[in-house]
C-alpha positions in Angstrom: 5.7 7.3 8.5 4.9 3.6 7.8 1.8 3.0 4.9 0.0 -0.5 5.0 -2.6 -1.1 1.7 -4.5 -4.0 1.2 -3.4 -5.8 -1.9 -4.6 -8.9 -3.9 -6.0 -12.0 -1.6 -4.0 -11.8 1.7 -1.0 -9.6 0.5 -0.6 -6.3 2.8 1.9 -4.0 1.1 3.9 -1.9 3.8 6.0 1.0 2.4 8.1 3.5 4.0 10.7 6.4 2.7 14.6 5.8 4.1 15.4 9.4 3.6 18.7 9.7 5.7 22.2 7.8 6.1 21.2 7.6 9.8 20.3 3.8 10.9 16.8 3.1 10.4 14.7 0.2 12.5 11.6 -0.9 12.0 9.4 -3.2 13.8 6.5 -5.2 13.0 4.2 -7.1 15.5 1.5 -9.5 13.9 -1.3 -10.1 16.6 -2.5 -13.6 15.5 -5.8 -14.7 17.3 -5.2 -17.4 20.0 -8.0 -19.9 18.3 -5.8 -20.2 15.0 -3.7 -22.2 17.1 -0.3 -20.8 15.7 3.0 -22.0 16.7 6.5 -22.9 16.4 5.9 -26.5 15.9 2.7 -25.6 13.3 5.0 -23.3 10.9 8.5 -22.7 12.1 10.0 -19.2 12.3 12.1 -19.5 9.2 9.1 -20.9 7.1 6.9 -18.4 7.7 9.9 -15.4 7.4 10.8 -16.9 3.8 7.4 -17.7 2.7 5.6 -14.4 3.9 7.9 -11.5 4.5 9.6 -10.0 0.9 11.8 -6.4 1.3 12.3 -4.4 -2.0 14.3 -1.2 -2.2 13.4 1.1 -5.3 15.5 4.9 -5.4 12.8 7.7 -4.3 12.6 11.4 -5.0 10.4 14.2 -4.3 12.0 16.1 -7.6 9.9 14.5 -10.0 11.2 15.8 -13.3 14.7 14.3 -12.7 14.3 11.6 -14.4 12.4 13.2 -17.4 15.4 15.9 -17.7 17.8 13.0 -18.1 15.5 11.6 -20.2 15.5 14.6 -23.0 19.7 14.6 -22.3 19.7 11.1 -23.3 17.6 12.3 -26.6 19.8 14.9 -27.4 23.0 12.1 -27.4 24.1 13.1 -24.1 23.2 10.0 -22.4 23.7 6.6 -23.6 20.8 4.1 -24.3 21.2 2.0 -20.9 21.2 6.0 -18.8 18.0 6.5 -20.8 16.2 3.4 -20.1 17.0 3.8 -16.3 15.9 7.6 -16.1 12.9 7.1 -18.2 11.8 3.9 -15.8 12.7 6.6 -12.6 10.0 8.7 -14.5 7.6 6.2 -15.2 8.0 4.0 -11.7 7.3 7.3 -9.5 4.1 8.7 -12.2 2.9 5.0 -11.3 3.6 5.0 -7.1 1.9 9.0 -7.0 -0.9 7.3 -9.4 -1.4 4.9 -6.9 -1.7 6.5 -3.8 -4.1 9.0 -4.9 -6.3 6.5 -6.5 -6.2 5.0 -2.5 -6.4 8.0 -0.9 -9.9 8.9 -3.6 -11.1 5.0 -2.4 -10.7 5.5 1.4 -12.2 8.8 1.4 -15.5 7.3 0.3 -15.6 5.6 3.7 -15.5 8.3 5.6 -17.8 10.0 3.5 -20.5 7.0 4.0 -20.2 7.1 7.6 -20.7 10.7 8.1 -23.7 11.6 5.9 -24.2 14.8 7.4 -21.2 16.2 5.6 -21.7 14.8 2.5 -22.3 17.2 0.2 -18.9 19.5 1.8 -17.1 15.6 1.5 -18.3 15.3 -2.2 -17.2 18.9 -3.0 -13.6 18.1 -1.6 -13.5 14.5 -3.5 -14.3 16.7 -6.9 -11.5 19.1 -6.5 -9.2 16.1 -5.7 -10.4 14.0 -8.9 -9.5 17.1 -11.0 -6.6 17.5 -9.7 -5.5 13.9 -10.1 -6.9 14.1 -13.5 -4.7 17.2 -14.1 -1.6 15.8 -13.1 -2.0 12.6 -14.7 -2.7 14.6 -18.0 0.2 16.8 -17.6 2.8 13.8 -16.7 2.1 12.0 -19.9 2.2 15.0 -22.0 5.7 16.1 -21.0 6.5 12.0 -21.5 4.9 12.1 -25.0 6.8 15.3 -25.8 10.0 13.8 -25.3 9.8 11.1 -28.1 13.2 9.7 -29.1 13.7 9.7 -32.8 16.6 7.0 -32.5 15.1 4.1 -33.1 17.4 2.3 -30.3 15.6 4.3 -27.9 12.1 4.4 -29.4 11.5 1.0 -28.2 12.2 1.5 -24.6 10.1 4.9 -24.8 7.1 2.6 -26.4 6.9 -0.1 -23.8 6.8 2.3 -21.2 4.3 4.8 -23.0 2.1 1.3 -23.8 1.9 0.8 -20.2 1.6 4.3 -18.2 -1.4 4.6 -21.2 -3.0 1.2 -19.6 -1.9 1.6 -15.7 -3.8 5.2 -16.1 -7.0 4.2 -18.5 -7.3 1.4 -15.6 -7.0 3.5 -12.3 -9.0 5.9 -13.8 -11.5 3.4 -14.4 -11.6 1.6 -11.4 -12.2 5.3 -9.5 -15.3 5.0 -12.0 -16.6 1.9 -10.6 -16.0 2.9 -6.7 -17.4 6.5 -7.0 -20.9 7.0 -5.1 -24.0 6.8 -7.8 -25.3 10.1 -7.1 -25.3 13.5 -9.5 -22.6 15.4 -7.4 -20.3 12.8 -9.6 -21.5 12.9 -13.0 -19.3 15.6 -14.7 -15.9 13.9 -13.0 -17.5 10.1 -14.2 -18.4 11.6 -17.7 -14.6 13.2 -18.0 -12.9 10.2 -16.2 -14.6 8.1 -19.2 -13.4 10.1 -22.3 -9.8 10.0 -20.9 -10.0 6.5 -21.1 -11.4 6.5 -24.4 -8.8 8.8 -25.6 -5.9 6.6 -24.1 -7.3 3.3 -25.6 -7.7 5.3 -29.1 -4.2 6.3 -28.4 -2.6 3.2 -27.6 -4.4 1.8 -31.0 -3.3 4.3 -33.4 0.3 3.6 -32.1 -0.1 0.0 -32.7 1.1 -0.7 -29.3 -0.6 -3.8 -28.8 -2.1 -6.4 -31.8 -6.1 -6.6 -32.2 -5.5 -10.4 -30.3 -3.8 -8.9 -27.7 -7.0 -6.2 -27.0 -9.6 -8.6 -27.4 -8.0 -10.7 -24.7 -8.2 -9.2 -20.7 -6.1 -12.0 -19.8 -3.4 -11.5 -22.7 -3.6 -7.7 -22.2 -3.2 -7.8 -18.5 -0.4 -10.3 -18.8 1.5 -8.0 -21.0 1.2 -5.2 -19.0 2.5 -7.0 -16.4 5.3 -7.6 -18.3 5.8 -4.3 -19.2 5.4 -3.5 -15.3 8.5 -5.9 -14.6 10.7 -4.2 -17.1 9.9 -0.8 -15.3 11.0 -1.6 -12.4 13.8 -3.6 -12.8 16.5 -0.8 -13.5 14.6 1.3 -10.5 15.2 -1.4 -7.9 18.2 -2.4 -6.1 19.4 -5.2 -6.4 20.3 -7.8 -3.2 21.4 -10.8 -1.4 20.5 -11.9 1.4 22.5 -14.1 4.0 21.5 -16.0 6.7 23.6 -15.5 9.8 25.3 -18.0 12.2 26.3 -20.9 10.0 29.8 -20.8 11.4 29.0 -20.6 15.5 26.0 -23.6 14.6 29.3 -25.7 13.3 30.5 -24.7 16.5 28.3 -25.4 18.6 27.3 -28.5 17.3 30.6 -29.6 17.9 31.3 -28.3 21.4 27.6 -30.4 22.3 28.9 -33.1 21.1 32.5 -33.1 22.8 30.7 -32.0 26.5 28.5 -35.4 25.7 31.5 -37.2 25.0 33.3 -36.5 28.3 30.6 -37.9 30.1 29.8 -41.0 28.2 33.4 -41.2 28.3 33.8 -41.0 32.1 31.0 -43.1 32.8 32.6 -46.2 30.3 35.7 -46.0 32.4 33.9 -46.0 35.7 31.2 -48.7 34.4 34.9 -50.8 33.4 36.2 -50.3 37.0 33.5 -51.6 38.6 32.0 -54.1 36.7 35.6 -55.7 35.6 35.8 -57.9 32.0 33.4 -57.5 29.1 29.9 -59.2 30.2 26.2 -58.8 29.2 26.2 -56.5 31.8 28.6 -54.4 30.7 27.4 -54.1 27.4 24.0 -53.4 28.8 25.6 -50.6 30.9 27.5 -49.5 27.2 24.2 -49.0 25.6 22.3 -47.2 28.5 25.4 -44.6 28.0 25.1 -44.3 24.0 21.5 -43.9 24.3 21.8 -41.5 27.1 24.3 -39.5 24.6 21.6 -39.3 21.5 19.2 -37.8 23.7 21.5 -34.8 25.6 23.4 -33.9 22.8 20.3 -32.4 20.4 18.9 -31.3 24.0 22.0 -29.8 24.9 22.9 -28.2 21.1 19.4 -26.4 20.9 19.7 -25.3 24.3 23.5 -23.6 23.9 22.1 -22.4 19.9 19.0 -20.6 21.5 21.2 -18.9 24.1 23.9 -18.1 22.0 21.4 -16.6 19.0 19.1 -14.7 21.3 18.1 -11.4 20.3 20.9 -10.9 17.7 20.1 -10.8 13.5 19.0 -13.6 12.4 20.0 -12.4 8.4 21.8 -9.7 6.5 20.7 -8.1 3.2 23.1 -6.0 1.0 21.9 -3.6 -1.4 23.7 -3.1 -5.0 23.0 -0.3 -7.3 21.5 -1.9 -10.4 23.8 0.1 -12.9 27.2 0.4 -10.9 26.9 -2.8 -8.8 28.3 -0.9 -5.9 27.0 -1.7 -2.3 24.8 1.5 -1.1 23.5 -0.1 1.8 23.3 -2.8 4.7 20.4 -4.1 6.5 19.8 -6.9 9.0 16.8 -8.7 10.5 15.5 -10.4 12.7 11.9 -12.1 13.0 10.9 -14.7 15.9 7.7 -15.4 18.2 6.6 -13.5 21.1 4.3 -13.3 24.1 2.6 -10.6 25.3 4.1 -10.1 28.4 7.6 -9.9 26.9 6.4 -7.0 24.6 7.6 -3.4 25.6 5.1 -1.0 27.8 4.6 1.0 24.3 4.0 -1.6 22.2 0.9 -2.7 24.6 -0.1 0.7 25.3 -0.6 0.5 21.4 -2.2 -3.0 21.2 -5.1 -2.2 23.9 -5.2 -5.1 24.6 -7.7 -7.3 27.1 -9.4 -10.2 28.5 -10.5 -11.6 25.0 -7.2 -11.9 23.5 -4.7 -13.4 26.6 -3.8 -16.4 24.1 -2.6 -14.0 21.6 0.3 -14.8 19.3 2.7 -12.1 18.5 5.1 -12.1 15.3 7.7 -10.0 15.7 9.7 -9.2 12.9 12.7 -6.3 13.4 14.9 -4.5 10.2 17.9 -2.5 10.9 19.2 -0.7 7.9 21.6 1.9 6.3 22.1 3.2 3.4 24.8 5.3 1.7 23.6 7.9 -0.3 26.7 9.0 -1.7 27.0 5.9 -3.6 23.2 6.0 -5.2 22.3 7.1 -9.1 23.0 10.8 -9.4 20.4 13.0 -8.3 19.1 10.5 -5.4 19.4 10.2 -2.2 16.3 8.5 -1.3 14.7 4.5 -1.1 11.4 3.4 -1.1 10.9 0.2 0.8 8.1 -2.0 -0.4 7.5 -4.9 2.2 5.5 -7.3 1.4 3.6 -9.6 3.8 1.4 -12.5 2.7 -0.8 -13.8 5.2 -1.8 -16.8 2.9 -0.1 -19.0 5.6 -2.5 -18.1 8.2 -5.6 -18.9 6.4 -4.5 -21.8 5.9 -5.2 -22.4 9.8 -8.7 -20.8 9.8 -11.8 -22.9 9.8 -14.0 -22.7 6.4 -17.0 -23.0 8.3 -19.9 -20.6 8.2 -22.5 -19.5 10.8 -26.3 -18.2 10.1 -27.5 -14.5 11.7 -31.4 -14.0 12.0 -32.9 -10.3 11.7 -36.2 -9.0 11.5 -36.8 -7.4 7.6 -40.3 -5.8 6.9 -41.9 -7.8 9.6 -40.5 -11.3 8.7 -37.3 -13.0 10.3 -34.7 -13.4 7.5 -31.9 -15.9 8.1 -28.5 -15.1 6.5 -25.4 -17.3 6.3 -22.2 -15.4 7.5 -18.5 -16.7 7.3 -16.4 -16.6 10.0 -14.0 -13.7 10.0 -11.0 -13.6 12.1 -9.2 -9.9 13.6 -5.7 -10.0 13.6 -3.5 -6.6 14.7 -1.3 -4.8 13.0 1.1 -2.5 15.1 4.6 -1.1 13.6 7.3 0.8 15.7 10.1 3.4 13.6 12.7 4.7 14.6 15.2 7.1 12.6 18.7 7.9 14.4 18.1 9.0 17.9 14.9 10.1 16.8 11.0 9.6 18.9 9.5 6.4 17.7 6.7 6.3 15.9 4.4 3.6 16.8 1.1 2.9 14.4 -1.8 0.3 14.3 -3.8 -1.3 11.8 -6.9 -3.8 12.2 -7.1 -6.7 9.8 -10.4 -8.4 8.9 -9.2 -11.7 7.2 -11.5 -14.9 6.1 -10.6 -17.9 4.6 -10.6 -16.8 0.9 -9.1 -13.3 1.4 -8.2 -9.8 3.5 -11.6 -8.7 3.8 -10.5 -5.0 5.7 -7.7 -2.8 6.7 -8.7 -0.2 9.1 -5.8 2.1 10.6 -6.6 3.0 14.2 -5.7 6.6 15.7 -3.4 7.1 18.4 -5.5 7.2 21.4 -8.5 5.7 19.8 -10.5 3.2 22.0 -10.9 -0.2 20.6 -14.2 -1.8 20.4 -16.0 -3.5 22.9 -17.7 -6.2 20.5 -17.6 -7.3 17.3 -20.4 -7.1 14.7 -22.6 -10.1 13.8 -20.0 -11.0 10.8 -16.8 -11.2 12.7 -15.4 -14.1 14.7 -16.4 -14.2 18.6 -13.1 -14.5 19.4 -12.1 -11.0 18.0 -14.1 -9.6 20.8 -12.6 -6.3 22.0 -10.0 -5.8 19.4 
């Protein structure tokens, strides 16, 4: 199954488990609102593929202690200093990814729980059990990290940077689960218990000098640290790549084959244009440039013509994989990504989109991945990716107006006037496919405004869209 989060301004982060050596394809279709006025000629495909679309492979597993029993081997002298750094970051990366997703899946649930107040109190009850048990495991994880503390100094500082950090990352999810809990008494015990875990990790982190007085007083140093610190985690967890762009030789080719099928002609047309019009005269000259201008204009004609049909519907890139510590290739992916219309889309990708009147001028960005990996060539113990794609849709507000609109409502008797920005719905639907396998088809609705991702709603199979927007969303996004 396919995940989609919300990130930072108008990042969406799209992640997905490659647990096989079967081919794996996924596809993404980006319903862009007609009014944006998006096209070809207004950002090319291979702008917007390089400048919003970024793939990164990490190694995955469901047995979480892996890492952590390489970790006390590598204490013991079995391992060498670069084998511990790599298991402890295996250890640390996948505390941080769980960390993550139940913090999410805590946030989301107080949605549901706010539009459904009749079963509050049985939601609330279910949200407390899962805060303890988040606080449990958290608890748990960094004790049996903490337990294994390397004596050799080589290693201490690679266990102290990621100690410093899993400290922090926890003290702020924890936190920000603080800040998004409902103000009510059902959550007092988990806010009061939440708080002195915090406490305890910031005491903690300062009796272990981790980080300098400067450094604490500072959010922005402290952050920027951590972020830092975040960087060196991962590094040795993800695999490493290059990507090629596919084609270059046939382009030559073609090029050149446009050019020669020009040349006949001009050719043929010089020695007819000499029959009949005899020695060199203004006329003939005249008749000379007609042809040489005539040639300027076919030749691009013709060489984008034969380069479209030549490229269509084959990869437009290839990305190999390298494992960070053997630099051996465990896997091979290629892409593709170009612009659609609705009619060309499949029966099941419409069937998805529910499409209707209000969105016939639709633009559809359709990007397509077709991978596979070799688990007999990953780090021991693993068999398992994580692929973290990353889409930034900071080039599509750049086509969406700033302008604002007023909403009037009757308050306590009196008409209130309140400003409103515009707000623009733009679909999300993703097709998977592993092996020979179903597909597995999945929507999303995102809310997006000039300055940021305002929503991310997933829709159910067989859910009806609505029929109107609200008084905050664009007119145009009218039965999305």
């Amino acid at each position: 199954m396919v995940s989609v989060e919300r990130k930072e301004g108008f990042t969406l982060k799209i992640s997905r488990i490659l647990r096989e050596s079967t081919t794996h394809r996924l596809d993404l279709y980006l319903f862009v609102p007609g009014e944006l006025g998006l096209s070809t000629d207004v950002i090319a495909e291979n702008a917007f593929y390089h400048s919003a679309i970024h793939v990164k492979r990490t190694y995955y597993s469901d047995r979480h202690q892996l890492p952590l029993v390489l970790s006390r081997l590598a204490r013991r002298g079995s391992l060498d200093s670069d084998q511990y750094r790599l298991s402890l970051s295996l250890y640390a990366y996948q505390y941080v990814v769980a960390l993550e997703r139940g913090g999410r899946e805590l946030h989301d649930g107080k949605r549901e729980e706010e539009r459904d107040e009749e079963e509050a109190a049985a939601q609330a009850a279910a949200r407390q059990a899962s805060i303890e048990e988040l606080i449990e495991l958290a608890l748990d994880i960094l004790k049996r990290l903490r337990r294994s503390r390397p004596e050799d100094a080589r290693l201490h500082k690679y266990f102290a940077n990621i100690d410093n950090y899993l400290s922090w990352f926890t003290e702020q999810r924890l936190l920000s689960l603080v800040a998004h809990l409902p103000r009510d008494r059902h959550y007092k015990a988990n806010k009061a218990r939440l708080l002195a875990i915090c406490t305890a990790e910031q005491e903690y982190r300062q009796a272990q000098e981790y980080n300098s007085a400067r450094v604490n007083r500072d959010p922005t140093r402290i952050s920027n640290k951590m972020r830092l610190l975040r960087r060196l985690i991962e590094y040795p967890v993800t695999l490493k790549e290059t990507t090629q762009e596919l084609g270059g030789g046939e382009e030559k080719a073609v090029k050149g084959l446009a050019t020669a099928v020009v040349m006949i002609f001009v050719s043929l047309g010089l020695l007819q244009a000499r029959e009949s019009i005899g020695d060199i005269t203004a006329l003939f000259v005249l008749v000379l440039a007609v042809l040489y201008a005539l040639r300027e204009v076919f030749k691009d004609d013709l060489r984008t013509t034969l380069w479209r049909w030549l490229r269509k519907g084959r990869p437009k890139w290839r990305r190999q994989y390298f494992d960070v510590h053997s630099n051996q290739l465990v896997g091979r992916q290629l892409e593709w990504f170009d612009y659609q219309r609705y009619s060309k889309l499949d029966e099941a990708i419409k069937t998805a989109r529910k499409r209707n009147v209000a969105q016939r001028e639709e633009m559809v960005l359709h990007y397509r991945s077709s991978s596979r990996m070799s688990p007999t060539r990953f780090l021991s113990g693993y068999e398992q990716t994580r692929e973290t794609l990353t889409l930034d849709l900071a080039v599509l507000s750049r086509l969406m107006d700033k302008a604002s609109h007023h909403v009037y409502r009757v308050k306590d008797g009196q008409v209130v006037r309140e400003s409103v920005e515009k707000r623009h719905l733009i679909n999300l639907v993703t097709q998977e496919r592993i092996g020979d396998g179903e597909p597995v088809i999945q929507r999303w609705k995102v809310v997006m405004s000039r300055s940021k991702i305002v929503d991310i709603e997933p829709v159910e199979p067989g859910q009806p869209a609505a029929s109107a927007t609200t008084g905050r969303d664009s007119a145009a996004n009218a039965g999305a």
